[in-house]
Structure formats: C-alpha cells, structure tokens
C-alpha positions in Angstrom: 88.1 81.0 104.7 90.9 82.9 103.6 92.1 85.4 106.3 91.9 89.0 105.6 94.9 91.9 105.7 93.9 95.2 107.6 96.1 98.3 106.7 95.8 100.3 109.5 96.7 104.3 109.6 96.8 105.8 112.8 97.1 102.4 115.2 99.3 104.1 117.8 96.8 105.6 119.5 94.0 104.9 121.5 91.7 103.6 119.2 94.0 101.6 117.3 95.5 99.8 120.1 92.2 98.0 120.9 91.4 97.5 117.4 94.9 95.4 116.6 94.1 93.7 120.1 90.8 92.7 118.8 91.9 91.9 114.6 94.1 89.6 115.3 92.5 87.6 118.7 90.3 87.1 116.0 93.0 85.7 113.6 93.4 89.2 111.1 96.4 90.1 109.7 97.1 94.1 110.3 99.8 96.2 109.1 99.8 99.3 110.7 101.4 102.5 109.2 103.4 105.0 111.7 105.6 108.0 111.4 107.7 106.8 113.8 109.2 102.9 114.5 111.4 103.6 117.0 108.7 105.6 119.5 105.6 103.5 118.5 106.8 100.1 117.5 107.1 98.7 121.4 103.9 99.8 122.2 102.3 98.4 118.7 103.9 94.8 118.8 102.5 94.1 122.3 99.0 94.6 120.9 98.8 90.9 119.0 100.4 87.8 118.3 103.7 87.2 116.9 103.4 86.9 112.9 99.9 89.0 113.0 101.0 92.0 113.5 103.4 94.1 110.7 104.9 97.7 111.7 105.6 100.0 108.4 107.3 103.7 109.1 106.4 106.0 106.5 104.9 109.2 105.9 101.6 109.3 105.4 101.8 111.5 102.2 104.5 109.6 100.8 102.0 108.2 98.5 105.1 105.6 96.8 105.4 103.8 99.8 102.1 103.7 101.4 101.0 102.8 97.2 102.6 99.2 98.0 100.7 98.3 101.3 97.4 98.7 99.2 98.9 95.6 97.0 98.1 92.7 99.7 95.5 94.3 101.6 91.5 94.0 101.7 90.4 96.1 104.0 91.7 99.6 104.6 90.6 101.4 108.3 91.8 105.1 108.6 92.1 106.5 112.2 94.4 109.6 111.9 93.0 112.7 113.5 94.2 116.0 114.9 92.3 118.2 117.2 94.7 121.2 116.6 96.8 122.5 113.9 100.5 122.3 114.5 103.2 123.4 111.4 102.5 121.2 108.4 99.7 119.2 110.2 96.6 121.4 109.1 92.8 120.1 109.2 93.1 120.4 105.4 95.9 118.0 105.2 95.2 115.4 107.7 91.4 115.7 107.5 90.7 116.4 103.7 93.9 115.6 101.6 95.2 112.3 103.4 91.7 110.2 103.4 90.8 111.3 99.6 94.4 109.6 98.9 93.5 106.5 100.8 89.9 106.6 98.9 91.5 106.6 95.4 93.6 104.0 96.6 91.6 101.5 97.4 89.7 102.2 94.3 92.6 101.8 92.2 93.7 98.1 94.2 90.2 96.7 94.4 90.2 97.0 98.1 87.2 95.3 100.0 86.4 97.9 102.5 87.2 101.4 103.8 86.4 102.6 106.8 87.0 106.1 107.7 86.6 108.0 111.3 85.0 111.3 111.1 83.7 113.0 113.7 79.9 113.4 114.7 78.5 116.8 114.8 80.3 118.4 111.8 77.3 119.4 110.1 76.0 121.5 112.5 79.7 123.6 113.0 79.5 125.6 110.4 82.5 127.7 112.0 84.8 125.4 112.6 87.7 124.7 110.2 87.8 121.2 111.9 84.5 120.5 111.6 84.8 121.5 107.4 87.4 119.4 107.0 85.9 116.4 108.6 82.8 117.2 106.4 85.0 118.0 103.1 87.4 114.8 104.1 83.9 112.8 104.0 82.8 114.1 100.5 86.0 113.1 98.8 86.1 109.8 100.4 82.6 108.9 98.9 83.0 110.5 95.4 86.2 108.2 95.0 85.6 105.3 97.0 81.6 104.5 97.6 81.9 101.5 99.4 83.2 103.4 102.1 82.0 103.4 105.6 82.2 106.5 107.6 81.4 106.3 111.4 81.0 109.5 113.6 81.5 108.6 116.9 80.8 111.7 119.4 83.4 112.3 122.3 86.2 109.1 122.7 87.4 108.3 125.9 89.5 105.9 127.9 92.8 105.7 129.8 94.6 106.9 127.2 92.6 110.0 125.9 93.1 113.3 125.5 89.4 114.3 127.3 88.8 112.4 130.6 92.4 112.6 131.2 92.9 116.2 130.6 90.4 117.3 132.7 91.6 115.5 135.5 94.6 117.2 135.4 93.1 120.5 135.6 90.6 119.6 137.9 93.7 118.5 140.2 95.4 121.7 139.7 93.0 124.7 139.2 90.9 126.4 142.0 88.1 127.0 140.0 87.3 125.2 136.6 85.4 127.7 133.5 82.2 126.7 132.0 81.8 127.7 128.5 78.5 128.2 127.2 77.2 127.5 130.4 78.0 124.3 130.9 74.6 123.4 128.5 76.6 121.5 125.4 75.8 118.0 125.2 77.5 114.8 124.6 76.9 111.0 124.2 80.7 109.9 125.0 81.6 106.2 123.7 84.4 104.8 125.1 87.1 103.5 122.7 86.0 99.8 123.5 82.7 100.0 122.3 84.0 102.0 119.1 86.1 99.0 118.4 83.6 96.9 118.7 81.4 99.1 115.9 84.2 98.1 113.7 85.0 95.0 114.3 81.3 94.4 113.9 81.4 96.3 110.5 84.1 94.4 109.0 82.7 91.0 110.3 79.5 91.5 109.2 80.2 93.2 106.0 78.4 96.5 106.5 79.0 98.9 103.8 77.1 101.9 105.0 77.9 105.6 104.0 77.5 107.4 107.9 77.0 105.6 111.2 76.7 107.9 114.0 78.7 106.1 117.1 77.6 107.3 120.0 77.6 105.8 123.9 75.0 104.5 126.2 74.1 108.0 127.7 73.5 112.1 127.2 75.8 114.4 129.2 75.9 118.0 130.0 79.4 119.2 130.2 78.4 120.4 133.6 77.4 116.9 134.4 80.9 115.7 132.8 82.9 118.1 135.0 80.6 117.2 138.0 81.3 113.3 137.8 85.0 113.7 136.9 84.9 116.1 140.4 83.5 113.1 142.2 85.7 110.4 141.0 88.8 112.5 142.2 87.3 113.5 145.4 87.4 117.1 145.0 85.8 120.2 145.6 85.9 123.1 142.4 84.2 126.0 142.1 82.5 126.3 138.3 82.1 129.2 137.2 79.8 130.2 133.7 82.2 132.4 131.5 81.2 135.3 129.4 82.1 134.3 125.7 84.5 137.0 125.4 86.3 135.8 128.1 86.3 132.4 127.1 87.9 133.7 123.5 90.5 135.4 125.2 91.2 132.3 127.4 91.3 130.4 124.6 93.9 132.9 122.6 96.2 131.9 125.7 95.9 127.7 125.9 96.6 127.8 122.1 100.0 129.2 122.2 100.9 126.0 124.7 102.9 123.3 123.1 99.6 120.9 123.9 97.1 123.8 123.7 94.8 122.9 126.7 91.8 124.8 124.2 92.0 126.3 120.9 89.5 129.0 119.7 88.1 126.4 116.9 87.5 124.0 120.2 85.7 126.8 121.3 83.5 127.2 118.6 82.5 123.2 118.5 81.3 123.6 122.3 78.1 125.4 121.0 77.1 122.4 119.4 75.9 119.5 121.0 77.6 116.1 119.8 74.5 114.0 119.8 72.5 111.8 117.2 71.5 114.6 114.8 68.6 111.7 113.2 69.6 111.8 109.9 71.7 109.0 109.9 72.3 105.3 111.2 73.5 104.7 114.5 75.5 102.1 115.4 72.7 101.2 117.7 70.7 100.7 113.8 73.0 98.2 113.0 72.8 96.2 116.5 76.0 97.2 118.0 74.8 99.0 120.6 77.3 101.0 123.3 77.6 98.6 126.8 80.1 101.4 128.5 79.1 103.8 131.0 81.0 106.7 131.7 81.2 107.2 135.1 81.8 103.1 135.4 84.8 103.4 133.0 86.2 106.1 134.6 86.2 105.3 138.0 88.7 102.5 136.9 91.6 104.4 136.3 90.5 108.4 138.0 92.5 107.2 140.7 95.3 108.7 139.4 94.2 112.0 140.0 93.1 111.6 143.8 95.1 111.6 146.9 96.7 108.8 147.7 96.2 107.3 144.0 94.8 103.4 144.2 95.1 103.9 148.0 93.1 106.6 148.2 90.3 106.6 151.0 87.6 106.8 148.0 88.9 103.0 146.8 89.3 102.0 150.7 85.8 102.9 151.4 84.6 101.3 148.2 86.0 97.8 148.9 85.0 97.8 152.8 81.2 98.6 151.3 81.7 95.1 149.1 
C-alpha cells in the first residue's frame, strides 16, 4: 500500500503534536506548515521518526508557497485556531478566509481528504464573532471542497492547553475565583488524545462525513470544573456568582492583557452550553468513542499548581493508599 502524505497546518500546538506522534508511528508521511522554524521546529522534529516528518516556514496566506505543498500530498488536516483577535489575526482571517483557501486547494490538486477543526456549539452563539466565523469558515469549506470532514470537538484539554492550565494559575493566585452565568454552562471536555484518535480513525477508516461532534466521556458544570480543578491543587476558593454587568466590565479589563485571561466574545460563548446539540454525528456514531476522564487526566500533571509540586502531600498520601 502506498503510504500517504499529511499536510498539516497548525501542528505546533497541542493537537498537532499528538497527531504527528500518532501519523507517523503508524508509518505517514506529514509535512507540517509553521510561521516560525526557528521557535517550533525543535519541538516538531521530536514528535516522529527521522525521514517522516518535514518542517515548511511560511505564511499561511502566502498562497504561492503553501500552492506547492498541495502538489505531493493526499490528505490535508487544518488545525489553526485563535480564541482572540490580536492585529492582523481576526476570526475572519484565520477562521473564514484561511480554511476556504485550503478548501479550493485541495479541490484544485485532487486531494483525498480534508479535515477541518471547528468548534462545537457555534450554531447556538449567535453573538459571537468567533462562533460566526467558525460557522461561516464551515460553509465555505463545503461549497468548495465536499468531501471535507468537519469535527467539532467541545472544550480541548491536556498539559499543554490554554483551559485546565489557565485556571490553575488563577486558582493558585486569586482569593476568590468569579462565576459567570452562575456557574450553570455546560461542557463535555475531550482531551486532545482522544481527539487524535477521532482523526486518526477518520483518515484510516476513510470517513468522509460533513460534521462530527467530538465530545468527551462526561457532562460538566463549570462549577463542577472549577470545583475539581480546586481539589486537584488542594485548595480552598471562594466562588462567587457575578452579576453580568460585572462580568462585562471584568472582561473589558483581561482583554487589554497581552494573553487576555477573558475577552467579552468569551463571555458571550459561556451562555451556551458546549454539548451534543443532536443534529449531528458524534464521534461516538462512528465508533470512536472518548476513553479520557477529566479529573483522571488532570490529576497527572495539576501538581504543578500545588504546594510542594510532585512532592506534594496530595501525591504522598496517594501512593501510601496504593
């Protein structure tokens, strides 16, 4: 069988790490696409064998360059998201513009496959500019590419994320931690392993489905999420349900930050809950179904965040119980 090529956009980051571990165990070739070399090409040619992996620096509207990757590959994966705007990096460019380039290109070089990450929910957030562009970013992709798959996975997390992780850190630092909207918003995190897993399985299997929703192996309040996170660091926060116009205002502030801790458009998605809306296939439809749980995965790295980091009393106590 003759091996495939997987162009890869966005593989510096959490996601793409696992996926360029798991391609090429499995004997892929990838060439993955960064802005970059010199900051993300260590951490890239660790992920895989010698000769599997090959690391291209461009950027990703220089349509020239990245117009000769599509001429020896067959399957196209696209994992470049932002969650805020920053200068020329707008949800219309990165979320709308950049995959409808990728779409027409495969067209245009007979690709194989095209698999796309969205974002689940977007339907429902009428009021986000993130969520539009997702939704908008989806509609181009299918009017020029229909094979395409599009997986909407709710909340991502792992070591590297910018969720568990950040939370943490505040949870370390702040007295007492806000709840917006109560606390009530739910979510079916999946952790980045199982997501690869969705696409590994995709491409293997050769799944051409418009929308899979990817989802984890349970339903979470944000409450609940704060509440484990509390208990995997060992400590003690007050929560405290905002008002939504003081959960605006705090949001005016965090979004002047460099790494804005919350935006206003963040704000807005947290009314929705990022569950299976129903209408379309899961990825536990096309039996792949999520074998993280959250509290599991996190405990393996929260440590960071307690006293005493992996000598903590919580890890002490832990291995005297086994």
């Amino acid at each position: 069988m003759k091996e495939k090529n997987c162009l890869i956009f966005g593989g510096s980051g959490q996601i793409g790490r696992h996926l360029i571990r798991k391609l090429t165990k499995n004997n892929y070739r990838v060439t993955v696409v960064t802005r970059n070399i010199h900051q993300k090409g260590h951490i890239i040619k660790t992920q895989g064998n010698a000769g599997y992996i090959s690391i291209v620096e461009a950027n990703i509207f220089d349509e020239i360059k990245i117009r000769k990757l599509f001429e020896n590959a067959d399957i196209c994966i696209n994992l470049v998201g932002i969650l805020y705007e920053k200068k020329g990096n707008t949800f219309k460019n990165i979320h709308t513009l950049f995959p409808s380039i990728l779409a027409k290109l495969c067209k245009q070089y007979n690709l194989k496959h095209f698999i796309h990450l969205s974002a689940l929910g977007i339907n429902e957030a009428v009021d986000s500019k993130y969520a539009i562009s997702k939704l908008n970013g989806e509609k181009e992709i299918l009017k020029n590419f229909p094979l395409s798959t599009i997986l909407r996975p709710s909340v991502i997390y792992s070591v590297d994320d910018n969720f568990t992780t950040n939370f943490m850190t505040l949870l370390n630092r702040l007295p007492m931690f806000p709840l917006y909207y109560f606390g009530r918003t739910k979510f079916m995190p999946i952790h980045s392993s199982d997501l690869v897993e969705v696409i590994f399985y995709i491409i293997s299997k050769n799944i051409y489905s418009q929308i899979i929703e990817c989802v984890g192996s349970e339903t979470i309040s944000f409450r609940e999420i704060i509440e484990k996170l509390l208990f995997l660091i060992d400590k003690k926060r007050l929560l405290i349900p905002i008002p939504l116009f003081l959960g605006k205002l705090s949001a005016k502030i965090f979004q002047i930050f460099p790494k804005p801790l919350l935006t206003e458009d963040q704000l807005k998605l947290l009314k929705y809950d990022n569950v299976i809306s129903g209408n379309y296939k899961t990825n536990l439809d096309i039996n792949c179904p999520s074998k993280c749980f959250f509290e599991e995965e996190v405990e393996k790295y929260c440590y960071m965040w307690r006293e005493g980091g992996q000598f903590s009393k919580h890890n002490i106590l832990k291995k005297e119980k086994k």
